[in-house]
C-alpha positions in Angstrom: 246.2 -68.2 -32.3 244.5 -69.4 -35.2 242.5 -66.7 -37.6 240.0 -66.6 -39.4 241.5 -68.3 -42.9 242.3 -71.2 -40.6 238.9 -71.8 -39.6 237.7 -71.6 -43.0 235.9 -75.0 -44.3 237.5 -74.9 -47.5 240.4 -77.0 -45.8 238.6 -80.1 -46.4 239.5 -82.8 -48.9 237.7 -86.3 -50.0 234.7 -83.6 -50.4 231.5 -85.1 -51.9 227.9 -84.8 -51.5 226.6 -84.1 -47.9 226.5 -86.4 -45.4 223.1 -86.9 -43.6 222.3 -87.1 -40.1 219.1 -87.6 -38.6 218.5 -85.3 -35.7 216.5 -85.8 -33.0 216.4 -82.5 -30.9 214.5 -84.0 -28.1 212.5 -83.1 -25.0 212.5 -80.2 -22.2 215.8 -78.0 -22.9 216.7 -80.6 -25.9 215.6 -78.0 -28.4 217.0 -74.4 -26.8 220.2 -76.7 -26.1 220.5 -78.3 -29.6 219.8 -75.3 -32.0 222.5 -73.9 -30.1 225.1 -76.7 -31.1 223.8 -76.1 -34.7 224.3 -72.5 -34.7 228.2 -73.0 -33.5 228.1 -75.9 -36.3 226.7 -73.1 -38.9 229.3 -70.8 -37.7 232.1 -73.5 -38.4 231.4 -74.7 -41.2 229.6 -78.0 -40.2 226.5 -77.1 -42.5 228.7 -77.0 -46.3 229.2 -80.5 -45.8 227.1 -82.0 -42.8 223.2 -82.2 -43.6 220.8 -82.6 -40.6 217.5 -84.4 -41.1 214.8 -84.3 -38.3 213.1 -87.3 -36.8 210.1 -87.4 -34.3 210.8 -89.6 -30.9 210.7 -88.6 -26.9 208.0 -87.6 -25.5 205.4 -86.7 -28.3 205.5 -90.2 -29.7 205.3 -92.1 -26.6 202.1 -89.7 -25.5 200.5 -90.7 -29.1 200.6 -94.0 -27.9 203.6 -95.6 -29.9 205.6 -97.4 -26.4 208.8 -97.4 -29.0 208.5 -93.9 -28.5 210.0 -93.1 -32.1 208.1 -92.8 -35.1 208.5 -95.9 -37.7 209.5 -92.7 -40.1 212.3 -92.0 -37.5 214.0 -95.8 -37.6 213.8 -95.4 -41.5 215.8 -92.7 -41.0 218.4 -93.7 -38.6 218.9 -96.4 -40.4 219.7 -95.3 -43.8 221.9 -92.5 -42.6 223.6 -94.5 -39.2 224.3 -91.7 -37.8 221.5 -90.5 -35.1 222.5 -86.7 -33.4 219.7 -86.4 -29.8 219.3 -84.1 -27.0 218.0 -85.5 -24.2 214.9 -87.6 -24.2 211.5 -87.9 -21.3 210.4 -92.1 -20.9 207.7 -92.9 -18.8 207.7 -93.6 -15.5 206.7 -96.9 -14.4 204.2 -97.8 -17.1 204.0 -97.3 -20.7 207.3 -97.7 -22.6 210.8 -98.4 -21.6 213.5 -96.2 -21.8 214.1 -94.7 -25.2 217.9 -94.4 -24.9 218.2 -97.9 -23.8 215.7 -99.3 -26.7 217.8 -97.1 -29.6 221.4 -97.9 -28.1 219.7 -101.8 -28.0 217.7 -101.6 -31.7 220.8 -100.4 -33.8 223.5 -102.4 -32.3 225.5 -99.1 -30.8 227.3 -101.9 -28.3 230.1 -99.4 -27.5 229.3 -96.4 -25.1 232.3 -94.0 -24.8 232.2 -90.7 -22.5 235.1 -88.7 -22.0 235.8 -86.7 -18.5 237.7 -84.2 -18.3 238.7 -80.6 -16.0 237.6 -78.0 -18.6 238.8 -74.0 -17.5 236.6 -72.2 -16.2 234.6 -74.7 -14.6 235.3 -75.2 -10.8 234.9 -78.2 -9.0 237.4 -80.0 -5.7 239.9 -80.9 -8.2 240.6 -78.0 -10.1 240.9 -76.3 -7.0 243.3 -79.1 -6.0 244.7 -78.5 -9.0 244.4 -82.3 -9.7 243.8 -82.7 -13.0 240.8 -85.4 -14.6 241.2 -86.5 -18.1 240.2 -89.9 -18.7 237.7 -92.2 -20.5 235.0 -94.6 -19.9 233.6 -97.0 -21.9 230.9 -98.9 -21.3 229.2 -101.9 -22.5 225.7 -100.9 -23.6 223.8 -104.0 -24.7 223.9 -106.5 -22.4 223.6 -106.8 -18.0 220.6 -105.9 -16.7 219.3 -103.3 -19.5 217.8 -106.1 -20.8 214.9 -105.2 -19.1 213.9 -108.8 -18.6 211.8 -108.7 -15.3 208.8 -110.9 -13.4 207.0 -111.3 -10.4 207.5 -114.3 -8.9 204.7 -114.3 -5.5 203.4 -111.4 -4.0 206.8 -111.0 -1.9 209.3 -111.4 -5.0 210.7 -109.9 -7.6 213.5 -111.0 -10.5 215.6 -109.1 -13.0 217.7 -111.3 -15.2 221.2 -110.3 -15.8 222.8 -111.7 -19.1 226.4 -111.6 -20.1 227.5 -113.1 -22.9 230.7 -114.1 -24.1 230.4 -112.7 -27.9 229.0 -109.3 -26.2 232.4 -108.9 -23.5 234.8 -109.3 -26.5 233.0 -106.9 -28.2 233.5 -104.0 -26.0 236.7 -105.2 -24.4 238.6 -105.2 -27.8 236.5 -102.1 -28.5 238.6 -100.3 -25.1 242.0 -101.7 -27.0 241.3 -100.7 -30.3 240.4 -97.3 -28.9 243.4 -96.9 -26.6 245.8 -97.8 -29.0 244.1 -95.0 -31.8 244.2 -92.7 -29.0 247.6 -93.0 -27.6 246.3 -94.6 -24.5 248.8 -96.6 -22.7 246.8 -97.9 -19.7 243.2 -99.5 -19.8 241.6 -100.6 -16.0 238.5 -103.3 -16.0 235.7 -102.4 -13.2 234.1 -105.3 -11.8 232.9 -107.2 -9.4 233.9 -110.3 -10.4 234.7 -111.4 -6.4 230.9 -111.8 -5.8 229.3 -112.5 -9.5 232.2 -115.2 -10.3 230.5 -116.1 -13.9 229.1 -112.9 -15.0 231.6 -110.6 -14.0 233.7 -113.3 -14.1 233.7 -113.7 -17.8 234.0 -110.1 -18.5 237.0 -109.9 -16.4 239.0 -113.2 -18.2 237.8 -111.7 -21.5 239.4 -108.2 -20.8 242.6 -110.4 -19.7 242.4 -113.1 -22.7 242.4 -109.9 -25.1 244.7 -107.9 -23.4 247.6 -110.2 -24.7 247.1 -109.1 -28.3 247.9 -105.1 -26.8 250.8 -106.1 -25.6 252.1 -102.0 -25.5 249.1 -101.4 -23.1 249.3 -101.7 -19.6 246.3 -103.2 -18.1 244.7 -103.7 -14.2 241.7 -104.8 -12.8 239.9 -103.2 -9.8 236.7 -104.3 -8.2 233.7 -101.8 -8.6 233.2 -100.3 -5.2 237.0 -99.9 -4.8 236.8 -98.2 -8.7 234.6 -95.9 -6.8 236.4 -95.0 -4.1 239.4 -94.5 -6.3 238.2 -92.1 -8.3 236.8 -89.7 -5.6 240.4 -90.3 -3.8 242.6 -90.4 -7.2 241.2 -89.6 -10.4 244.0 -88.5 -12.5 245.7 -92.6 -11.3 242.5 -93.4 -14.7 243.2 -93.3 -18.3 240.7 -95.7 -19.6 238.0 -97.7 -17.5 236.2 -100.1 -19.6 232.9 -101.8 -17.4 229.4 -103.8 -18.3 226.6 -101.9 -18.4 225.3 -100.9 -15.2 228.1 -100.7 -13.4 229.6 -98.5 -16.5 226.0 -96.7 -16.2 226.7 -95.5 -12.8 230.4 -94.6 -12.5 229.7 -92.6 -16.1 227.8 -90.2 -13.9 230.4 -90.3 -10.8 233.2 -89.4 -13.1 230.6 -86.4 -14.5 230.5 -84.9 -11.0 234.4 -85.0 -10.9 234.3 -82.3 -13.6 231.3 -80.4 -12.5 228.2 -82.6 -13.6 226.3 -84.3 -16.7 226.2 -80.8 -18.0 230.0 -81.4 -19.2 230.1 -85.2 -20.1 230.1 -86.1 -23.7 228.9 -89.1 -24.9 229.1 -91.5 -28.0 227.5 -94.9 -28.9 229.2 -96.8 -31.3 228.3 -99.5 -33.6 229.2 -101.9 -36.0 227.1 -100.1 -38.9 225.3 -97.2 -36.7 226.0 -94.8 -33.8 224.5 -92.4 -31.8 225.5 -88.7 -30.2 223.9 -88.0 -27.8 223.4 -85.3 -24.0 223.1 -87.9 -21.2 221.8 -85.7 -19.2 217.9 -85.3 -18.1 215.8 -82.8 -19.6 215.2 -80.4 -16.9 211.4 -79.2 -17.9 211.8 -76.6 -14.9 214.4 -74.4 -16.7 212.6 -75.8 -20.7 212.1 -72.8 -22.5 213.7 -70.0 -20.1 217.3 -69.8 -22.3 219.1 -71.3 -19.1 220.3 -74.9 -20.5 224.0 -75.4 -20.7 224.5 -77.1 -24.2 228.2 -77.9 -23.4 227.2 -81.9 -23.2 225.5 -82.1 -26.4 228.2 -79.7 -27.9 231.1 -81.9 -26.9 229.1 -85.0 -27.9 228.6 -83.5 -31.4 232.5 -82.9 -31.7 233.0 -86.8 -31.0 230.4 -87.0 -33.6 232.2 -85.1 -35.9 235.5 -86.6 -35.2 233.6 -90.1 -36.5 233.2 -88.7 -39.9 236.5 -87.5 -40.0 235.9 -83.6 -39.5 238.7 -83.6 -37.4 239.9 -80.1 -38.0 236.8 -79.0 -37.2 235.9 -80.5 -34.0 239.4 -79.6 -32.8 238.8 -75.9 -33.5 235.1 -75.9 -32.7 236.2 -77.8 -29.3 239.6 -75.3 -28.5 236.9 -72.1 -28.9 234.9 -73.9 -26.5 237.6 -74.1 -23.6 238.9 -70.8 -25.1 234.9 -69.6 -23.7 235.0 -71.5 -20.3 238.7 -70.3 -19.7 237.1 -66.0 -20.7 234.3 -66.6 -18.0 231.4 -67.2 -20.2 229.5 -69.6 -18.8 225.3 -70.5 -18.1 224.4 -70.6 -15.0 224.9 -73.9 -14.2 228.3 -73.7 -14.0 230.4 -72.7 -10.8 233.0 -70.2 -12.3 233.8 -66.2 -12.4 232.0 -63.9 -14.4 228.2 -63.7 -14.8 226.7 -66.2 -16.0 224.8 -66.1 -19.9 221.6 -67.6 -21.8 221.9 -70.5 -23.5 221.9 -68.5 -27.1 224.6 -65.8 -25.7 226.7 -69.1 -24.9 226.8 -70.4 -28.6 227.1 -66.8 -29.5 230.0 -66.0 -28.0 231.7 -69.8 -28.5 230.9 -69.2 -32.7 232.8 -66.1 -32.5 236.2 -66.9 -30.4 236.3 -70.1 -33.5 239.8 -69.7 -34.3 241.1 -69.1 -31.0 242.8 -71.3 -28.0 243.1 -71.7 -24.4 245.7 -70.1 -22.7 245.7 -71.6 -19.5 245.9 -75.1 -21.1 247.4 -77.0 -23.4 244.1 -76.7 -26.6 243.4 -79.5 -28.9 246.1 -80.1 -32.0 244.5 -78.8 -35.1 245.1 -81.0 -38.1 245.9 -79.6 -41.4 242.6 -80.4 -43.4 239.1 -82.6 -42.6 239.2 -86.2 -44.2 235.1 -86.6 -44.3 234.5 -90.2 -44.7 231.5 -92.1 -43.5 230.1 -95.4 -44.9 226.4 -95.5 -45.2 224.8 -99.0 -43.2 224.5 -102.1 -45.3 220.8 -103.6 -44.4 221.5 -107.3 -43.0 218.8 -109.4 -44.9 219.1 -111.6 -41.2 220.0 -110.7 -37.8 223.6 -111.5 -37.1 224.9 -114.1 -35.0 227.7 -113.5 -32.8 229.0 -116.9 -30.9 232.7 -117.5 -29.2 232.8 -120.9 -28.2 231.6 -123.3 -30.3 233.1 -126.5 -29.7 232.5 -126.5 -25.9 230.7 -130.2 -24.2 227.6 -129.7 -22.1 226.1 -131.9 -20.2 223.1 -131.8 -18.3 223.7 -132.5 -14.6 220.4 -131.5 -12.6 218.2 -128.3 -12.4 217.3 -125.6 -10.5 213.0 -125.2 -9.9 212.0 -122.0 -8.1 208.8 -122.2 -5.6 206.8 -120.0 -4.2 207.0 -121.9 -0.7 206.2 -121.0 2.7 207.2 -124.1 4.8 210.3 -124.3 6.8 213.0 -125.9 4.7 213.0 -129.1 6.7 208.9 -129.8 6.0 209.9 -128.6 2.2 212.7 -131.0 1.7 210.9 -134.0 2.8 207.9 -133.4 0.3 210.6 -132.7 -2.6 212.6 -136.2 -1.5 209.3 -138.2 -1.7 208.8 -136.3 -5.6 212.4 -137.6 -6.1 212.1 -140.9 -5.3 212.7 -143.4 -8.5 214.0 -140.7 -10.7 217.7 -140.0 -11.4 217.7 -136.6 -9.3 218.3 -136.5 -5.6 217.6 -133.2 -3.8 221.1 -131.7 -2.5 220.1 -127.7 -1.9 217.5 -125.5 -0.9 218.2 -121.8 -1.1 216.3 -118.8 -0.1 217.8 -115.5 -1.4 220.6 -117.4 -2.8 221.5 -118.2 1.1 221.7 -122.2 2.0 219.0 -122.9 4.1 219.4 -126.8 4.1 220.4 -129.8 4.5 222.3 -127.0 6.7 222.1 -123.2 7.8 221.0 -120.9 10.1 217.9 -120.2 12.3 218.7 -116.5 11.7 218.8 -116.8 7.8 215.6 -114.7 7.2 213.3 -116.1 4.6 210.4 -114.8 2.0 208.1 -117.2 0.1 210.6 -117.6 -3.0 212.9 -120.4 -2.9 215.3 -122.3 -5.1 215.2 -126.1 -4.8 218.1 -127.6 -6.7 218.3 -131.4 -8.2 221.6 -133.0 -9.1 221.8 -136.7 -11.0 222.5 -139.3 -8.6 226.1 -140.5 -9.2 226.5 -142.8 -12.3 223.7 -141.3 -14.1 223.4 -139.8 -17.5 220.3 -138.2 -19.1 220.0 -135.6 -21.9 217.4 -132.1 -20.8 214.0 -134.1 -21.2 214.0 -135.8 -17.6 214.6 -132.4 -15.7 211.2 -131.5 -17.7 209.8 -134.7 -16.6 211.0 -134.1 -12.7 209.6 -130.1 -13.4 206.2 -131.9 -14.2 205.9 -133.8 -11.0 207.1 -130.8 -8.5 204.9 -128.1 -10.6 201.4 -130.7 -9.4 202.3 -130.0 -5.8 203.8 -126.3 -5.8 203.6 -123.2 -7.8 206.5 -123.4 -9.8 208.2 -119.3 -10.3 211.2 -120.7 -12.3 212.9 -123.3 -14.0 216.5 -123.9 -15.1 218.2 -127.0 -16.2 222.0 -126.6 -15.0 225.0 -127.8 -16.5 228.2 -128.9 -16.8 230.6 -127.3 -19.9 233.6 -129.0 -20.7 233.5 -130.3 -16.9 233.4 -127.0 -15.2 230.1 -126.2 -13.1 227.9 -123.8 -15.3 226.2 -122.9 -12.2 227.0 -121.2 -8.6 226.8 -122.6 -5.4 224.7 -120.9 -2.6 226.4 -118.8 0.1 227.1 -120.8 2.6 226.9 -124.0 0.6 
């Protein structure tokens, strides 16, 4: 057991001036839950070399009208420190601005979102009971997928949210899952996808995770498709070590993996960038228990410790981390948690984890406690231009055609005769009408149900070459006849189709 010199924060070297965080307590329980993480940081030591600034954002912004829902004060802040500590955070439903965590993770370039998962003591759930142990990590892609937001209504009927994968943005987070791994000890990494339905999309983040696995070479790597992932990790979670996904699908199996180990209330979680990061509870912010000394601040606790662990407080967040399962393991617990004992406030919680600092789990094997803290962190360098992140640059595209979208309600027969008579004495002939993404001629089914958004696709008749202005041309001619939803010239790169095919085509 450690004592009380061993806690002490004069077992720090490279000491300097403070570092600063900006703070962002947040909405509902965010403030009960987050002075609570400060007073066990007070009690540790945190505060002799850890400065916390406060910046205004959540709720109070967006209600003031600002749909960025952080103060122009608050960016500032974030980044010149780039380091951002938050509890959790309201956004608007339906109207009004867009999710907060999304837009910060998005703003500062935090591409890498890492959450660890594990069975703490003290904390029943099926597997502890099983005595099956969970202990692994996920990282997620944060940038990209469908969190870009991008949206439209196409006809009354139809609706479209763009998904966009880039190349640049899967080598990013892929080689951030190695890099990680490796500093870790981590000797197995899994890719979820779903690459057997979304062959380019998912398709390119899988051949990126196995074009950069080569330079691991002392990392064992698999893929599993998404919905199998799933199922595996109710059935088997201790067969995980590392599961690196794209955003969405990384966004939901984050919170499967938190019920494994008894809910968001216990899942960490850190977004990494280049030049700024953010610490953050991931978990809502419960206005129904705001106020009442009920919160659980275990998630935003833990998240802090990865925080810490960033700037190199290592000893530190192992102890402070170690006190915390030393807590679980005695009983204390909020009432949240499904455990022995009675359950505590929120304050009585941080009270009783800032006194057992020093001490370690029995029942389990506790964190190893370095010797000293080695407090480094390197402020952000402003860009004087956004940075541009490219992979293949000497690839040959060539236009082949284009896809027009329609808000159409003839039957596909009537609709492809008007589209061949637009055709006529250009270079496109009409091969492919689509509704849904289903083939619906020149063949398909009566029972292929339909809804007044189509996809009308025109290749080049063979022997012809143009450049991208005659598929404007050709989008001129069809947009006098129908109402035109969308328009996409396709492609082929270095001779490989840069498009997909219908179902059924």
């Amino acid at each position: 057991m450690l004592t009380q010199d061993q806690v002490s924060p004069s077992k720090v070297s490279n000491m300097s001036k403070k570092i600063t965080i900006a703070l962002a307590p947040g909405d509902g329980i965010g403030p009960e839950i987050t002075r609570a993480c400060l007073h066990v940081f007070e009690a540790a030591g945190v505060m002799d070399h850890v400065e916390f600034t406060e910046v205004d954002m959540g709720n109070k912004v967006f209600a003031e009208g600002d749909t960025r829902g952080m103060t122009d004060e608050a960016i500032e802040t974030i980044e010149r420190t780039g380091i951002l500590y938050k509890g959790p955070m309201g956004t608007p439903i339906g109207g009004g601005g867009k999710s907060i965590n999304v837009t910060l993770r998005k703003t500062f370039g935090a591409f890498a979102n890492l959450r660890h998962f594990q069975s703490l003591p003290g904390v029943e759930t099926v597997f502890s009971q099983a005595g099956v142990p969970v202990d692994f990590y996920v990282v997620r892609e944060n940038v990209e997928d469908t969190y870009g937001g991008i949206e439209h209504r196409l006809t009354p009927d139809s609706y479209c949210a763009k998904r966009l994968i880039s190349t640049p943005g899967c080598d990013q987070i892929n080689r951030f899952a190695f890099e990680t791994a490796k500093a870790f000890g981590i000797d197995k990494v899994t890719c979820g996808h779903k690459a057997n339905i979304m062959k380019m999309t998912d398709g390119t983040f899988l051949d990126r995770f196995r074009f950069l696995s080569q330079d691991y070479p002392d990392i064992e790597t698999e893929d599993v498709i998404i919905d199998a992932l799933c199922m595996n990790l109710v059935l088997r979670p201790d067969k995980y070590k590392m599961i690196v996904l794209t955003n969405l699908q990384g966004d939901i199996v984050s919170d499967l993996a938190a019920g494994l180990v008894g809910g968001l209330g216990f899942a960490p979680s850190a977004n990494i960038g280049d030049q700024i990061s953010i610490f953050e509870a991931v978990h809502g912010t419960a206005p129904d228990i705001a106020g009442q000394d009920l919160a659980n601040p275990t998630s935003l606790l833990l998240s802090g410790v990865i925080m810490l662990r960033h700037i190199g407080m290592r000893r530190t967040a192992a102890i402070i981390e170690n006190a915390l399962l030393y807590t679980l393991e005695s009983g204390v617990h909020t009432g949240d948690v499904k455990g022995t004992g009675e359950p505590v406030g929120t304050k009585a919680f941080a009270e009783a984890l800032a006194s057992n600092l020093g001490k370690n789990p029995e029942t389990i094997e506790g964190c190893a406690v370095p010797a000293t803290d080695e407090i480094h962190h390197t402020l952000p360098e402003r860009p004087s231009v956004n940075k541009m992140m490219t992979t293949h640059e000497q690839v040959e595209s060539v236009v082949c055609g284009c896809d027009i979208f329609l808000e159409n309600t003839l039957i596909p027969t009537e609709l492809a005769a008007k589209l061949q008579r637009l055709c006529e004495n250009t270079p496109f002939e009409l091969t492919v009408i689509s509704n849904r993404g289903t083939q619906v001629w020149p063949t398909g089914s009566p029972y292929t149900e339909l809804v007044n958004e189509c996809c009308v696709r025109f290749e080049l008749r063979e022997g012809t070459v143009i450049g991208q202005g005659p598929t404007v041309h050709l989008l001129a001619k069809v947009a006098e006849k129908f109402t035109v939803t969308d328009f996409i010239p396709i492609r082929m790169y270095d001779g490989t189709r840069g498009f997909s095919l219908a179902q059924g085509q």
